[in-house]
TIVOLO-791805 format. One record per residue (C-alpha): residue number from 0; residue in one letter; x, y, z. Coordinates in steps of 0.2 Angstrom, whole numbers. Layout:
BEGIN
R    n  res     c1     c2     c3
R  NUM    a      X      Y      Z
...
end
This chain:
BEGIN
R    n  res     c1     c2     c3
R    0    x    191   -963     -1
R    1    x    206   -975     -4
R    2    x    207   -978     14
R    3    x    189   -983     14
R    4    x    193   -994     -3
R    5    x    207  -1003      6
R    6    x    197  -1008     20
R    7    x    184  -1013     10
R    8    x    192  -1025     -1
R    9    x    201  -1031     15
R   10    x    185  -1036     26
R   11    x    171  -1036     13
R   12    x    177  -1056      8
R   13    x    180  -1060     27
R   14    x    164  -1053     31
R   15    x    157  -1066     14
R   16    x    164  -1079     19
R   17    x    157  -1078     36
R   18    x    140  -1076     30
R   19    x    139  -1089     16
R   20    x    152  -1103     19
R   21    x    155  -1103     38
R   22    x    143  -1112     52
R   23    x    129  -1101     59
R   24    x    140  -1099     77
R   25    x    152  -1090     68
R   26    x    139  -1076     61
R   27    x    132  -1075     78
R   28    x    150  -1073     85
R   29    x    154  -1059     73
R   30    x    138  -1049     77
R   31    x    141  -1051     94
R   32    x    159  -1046     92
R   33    x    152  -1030     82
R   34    x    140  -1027     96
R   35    x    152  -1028    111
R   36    x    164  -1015    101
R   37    x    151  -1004     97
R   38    x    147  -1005    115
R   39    x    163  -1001    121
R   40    x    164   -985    110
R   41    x    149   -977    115
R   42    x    153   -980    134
R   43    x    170   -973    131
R   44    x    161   -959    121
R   45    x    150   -954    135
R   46    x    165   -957    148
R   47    x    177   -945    138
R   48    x    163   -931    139
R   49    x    160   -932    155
R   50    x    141   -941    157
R   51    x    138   -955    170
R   52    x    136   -972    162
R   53    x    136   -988    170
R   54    x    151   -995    161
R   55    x    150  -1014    166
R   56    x    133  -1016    166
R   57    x    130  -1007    148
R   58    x    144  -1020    142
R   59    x    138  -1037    149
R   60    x    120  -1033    147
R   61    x    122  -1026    128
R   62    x    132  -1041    125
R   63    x    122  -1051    132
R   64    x    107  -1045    122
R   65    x    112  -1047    107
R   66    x    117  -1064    111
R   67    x    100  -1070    115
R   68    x     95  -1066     99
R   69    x    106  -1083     94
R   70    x     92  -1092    101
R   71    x     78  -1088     86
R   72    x     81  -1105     82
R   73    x     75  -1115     96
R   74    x     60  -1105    105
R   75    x     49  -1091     99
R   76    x     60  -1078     91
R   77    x     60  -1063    101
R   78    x     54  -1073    117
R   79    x     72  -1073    126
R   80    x     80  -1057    115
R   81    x     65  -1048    127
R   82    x     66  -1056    143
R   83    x     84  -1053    142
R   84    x     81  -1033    137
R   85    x     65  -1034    152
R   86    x     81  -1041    165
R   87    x     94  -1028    159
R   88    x     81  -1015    158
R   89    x     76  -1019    178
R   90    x     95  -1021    184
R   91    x     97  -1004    176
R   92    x     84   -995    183
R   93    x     86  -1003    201
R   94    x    104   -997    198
R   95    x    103   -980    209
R   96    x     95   -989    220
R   97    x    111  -1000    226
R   98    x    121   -985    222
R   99    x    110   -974    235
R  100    x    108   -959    222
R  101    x     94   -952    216
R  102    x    104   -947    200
R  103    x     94   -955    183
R  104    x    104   -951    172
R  105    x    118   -963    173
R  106    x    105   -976    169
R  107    x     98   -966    155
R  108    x    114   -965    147
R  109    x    113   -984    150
R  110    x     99   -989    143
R  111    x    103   -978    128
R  112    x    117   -990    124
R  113    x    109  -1005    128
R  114    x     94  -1003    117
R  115    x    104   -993    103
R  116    x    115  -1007    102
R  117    x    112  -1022    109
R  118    x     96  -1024    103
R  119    x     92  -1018     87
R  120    x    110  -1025     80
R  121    x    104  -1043     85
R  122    x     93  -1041     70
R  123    x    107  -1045     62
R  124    x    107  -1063     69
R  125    x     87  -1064     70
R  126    x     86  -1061     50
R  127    x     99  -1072     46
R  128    x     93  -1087     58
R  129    x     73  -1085     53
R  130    x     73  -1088     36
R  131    x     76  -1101     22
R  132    x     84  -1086     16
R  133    x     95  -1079     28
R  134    x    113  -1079     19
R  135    x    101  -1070      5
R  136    x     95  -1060     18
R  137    x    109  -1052     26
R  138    x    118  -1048      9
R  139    x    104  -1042      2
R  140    x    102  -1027     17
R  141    x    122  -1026     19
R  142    x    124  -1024      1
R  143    x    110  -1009     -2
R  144    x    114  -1000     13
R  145    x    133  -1000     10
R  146    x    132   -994     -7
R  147    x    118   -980     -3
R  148    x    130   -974      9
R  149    x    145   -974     -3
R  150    x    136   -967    -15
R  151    x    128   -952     -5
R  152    x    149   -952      3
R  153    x    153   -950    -14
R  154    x    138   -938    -24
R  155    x    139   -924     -5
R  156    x    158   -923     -6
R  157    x    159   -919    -25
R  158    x    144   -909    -27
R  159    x    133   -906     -9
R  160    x    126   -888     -9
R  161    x    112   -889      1
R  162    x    113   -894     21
R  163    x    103   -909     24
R  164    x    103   -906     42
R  165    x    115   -893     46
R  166    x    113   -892     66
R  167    x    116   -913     68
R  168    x    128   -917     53
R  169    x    135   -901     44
R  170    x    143   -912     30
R  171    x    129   -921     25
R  172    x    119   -913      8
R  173    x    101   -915      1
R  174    x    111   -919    -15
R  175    x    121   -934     -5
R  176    x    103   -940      2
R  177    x     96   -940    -15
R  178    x    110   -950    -21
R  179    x    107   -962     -7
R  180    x     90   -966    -10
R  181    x     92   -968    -29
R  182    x    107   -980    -27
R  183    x     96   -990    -13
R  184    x     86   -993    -26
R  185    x     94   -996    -40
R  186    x    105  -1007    -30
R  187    x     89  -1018    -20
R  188    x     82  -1022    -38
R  189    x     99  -1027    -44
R  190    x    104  -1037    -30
R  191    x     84  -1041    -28
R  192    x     84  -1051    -45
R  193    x    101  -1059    -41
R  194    x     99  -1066    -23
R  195    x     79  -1065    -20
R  196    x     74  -1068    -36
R  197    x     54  -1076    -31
R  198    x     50  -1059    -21
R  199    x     46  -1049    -37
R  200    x     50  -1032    -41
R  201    x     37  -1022    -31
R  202    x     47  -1030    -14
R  203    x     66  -1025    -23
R  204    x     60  -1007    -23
R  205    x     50  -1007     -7
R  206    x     66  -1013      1
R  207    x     78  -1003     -7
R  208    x     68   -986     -4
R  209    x     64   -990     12
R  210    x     83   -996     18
R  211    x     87   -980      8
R  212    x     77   -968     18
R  213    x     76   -976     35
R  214    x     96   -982     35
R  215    x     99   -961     32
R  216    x     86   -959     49
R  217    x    102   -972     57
R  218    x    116   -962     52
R  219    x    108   -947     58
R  220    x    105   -954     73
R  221    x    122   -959     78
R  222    x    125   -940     71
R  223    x    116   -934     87
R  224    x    124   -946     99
R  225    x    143   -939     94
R  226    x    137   -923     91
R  227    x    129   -919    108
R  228    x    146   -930    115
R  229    x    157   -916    106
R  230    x    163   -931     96
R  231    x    167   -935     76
R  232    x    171   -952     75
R  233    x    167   -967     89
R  234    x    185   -971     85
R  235    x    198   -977     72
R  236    x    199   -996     71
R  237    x    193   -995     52
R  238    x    204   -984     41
R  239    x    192   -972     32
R  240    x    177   -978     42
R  241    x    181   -973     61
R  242    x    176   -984     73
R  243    x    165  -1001     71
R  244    x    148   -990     79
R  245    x    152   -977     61
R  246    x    151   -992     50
R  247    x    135   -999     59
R  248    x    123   -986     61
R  249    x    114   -986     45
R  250    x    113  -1004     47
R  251    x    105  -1003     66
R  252    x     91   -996     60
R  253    x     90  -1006     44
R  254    x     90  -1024     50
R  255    x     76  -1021     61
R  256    x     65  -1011     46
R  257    x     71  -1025     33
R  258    x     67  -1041     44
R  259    x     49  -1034     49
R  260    x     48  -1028     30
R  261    x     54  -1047     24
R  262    x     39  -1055     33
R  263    x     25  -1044     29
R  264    x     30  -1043      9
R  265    x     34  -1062      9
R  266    x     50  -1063      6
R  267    x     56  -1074     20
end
């Protein structure tokens, strides 16, 4: 817990500061940063365990998915995020083809981290870039997530009795998820009324129970990935945190849920 104190009081104002002071280009930057590291964590992951991936192509196409999400602002919001998935999808799938194999799974594994990463995290830059609100926006869902999770971090480790989902995450409790929802809530109507103060209180806790419930489907998710790769962290550039994919994954599933959520409540 201290070591996930210290890193949060060390990036949580860097990660502000970006959001609400410094030009759009340097958001963007930052989540395609994210993106490309995440990226590079799972293709080590699946390398270390032995499961063909296509490392350069899962890199530069990830990346460059998640940077075509920049664009929101100039064409049609998804128009050039899904051209760019429908290109990387096509190069990956034509992959054995060059390769001479009839062996899928190299590009299964690929396409895995392309979507998984590349796409839903550009989200991220879509929420921020499609609304009046975007700053708003992105602390709002940043905030609730990454206080449900501390709190169910917090609520499982001191009194989780009952296995949320043994077989995928043994650590995780019923008691912890609990925590998570309640603090997702309490926390999207607090934050709600501070920095999306027009939306009303029915859309502070729609939001926080549904980034409460689906960021825990995220978590899990990623749970699976290092499970089934004999893993426990993606890696260990964040003290307390592991690697930059363990501090995203609530959040992969959450941007997308949230910026759907935003547009058919209003709040946008």
């Amino acid at each position: 817990m201290l070591k996930r104190l210290a890193s949060a009081f060390v990036l949580l104002p860097v990660f502000l500061l970006i959001v609400i002071k410094a030009p759009g280009w340097m958001f963007n930057t930052l989540v395609v940063v994210a993106s490309g590291a995440a990226l590079w964590e799972l293709v080590r992951l699946f390398e270390q365990a032995g499961r063909p991936v296509e490392r350069g192509l899962a890199l530069l196409a990830g990346i460059a998915v998640t940077a075509s999400f920049s664009a929101a602002r100039l064409i049609d919001p998804l128009a050039l995020p899904a051209f760019t998935l429908l290109l990387a999808v096509g190069a990956v799938l034509a992959a054995p083809v060059w390769r001479g194999t009839p062996d899928v799974s190299r590009s299964a594994n690929t396409l895995l981290a392309i979507t998984y990463i590349g796409w839903l995290l550009g989200f991220g830059i879509l929420l921020h870039h499609t609304s009046a609100l975007g700053d708003e926006l992105i602390l709002y869902v940043v905030g609730v997530t990454w206080i449900g999770e501390t709190a169910a971090y917090v609520v499982g480790s001191a009194m989780g009795h009952h296995k949320l989902a043994p077989v995928i995450s043994p650590k995780k409790s019923v008691e912890g998820a609990v925590a998570q929802l309640v603090a997702s809530i309490a926390t999207g109507v607090a934050v709600g009324a501070w920095l999306l103060p027009t939306c009303g209180m029915g859309v502070w806790l729609g939001a926080g129970a549904l980034l409460g419930v689906i960021g825990q489907f995220g978590d899990l998710a990623e749970s699976a990935i290092k499970r089934n790769l004999g893993t426990k962290d993606t890696g260990a550039l964040i003290p307390g945190h592991g690697g930059v994919l363990d501090r995203i994954d609530s959040l992969l599933f959450n941007l997308p849920a949230f910026y759907y959520f935003s547009r058919l409540a209003g709040c946008s």
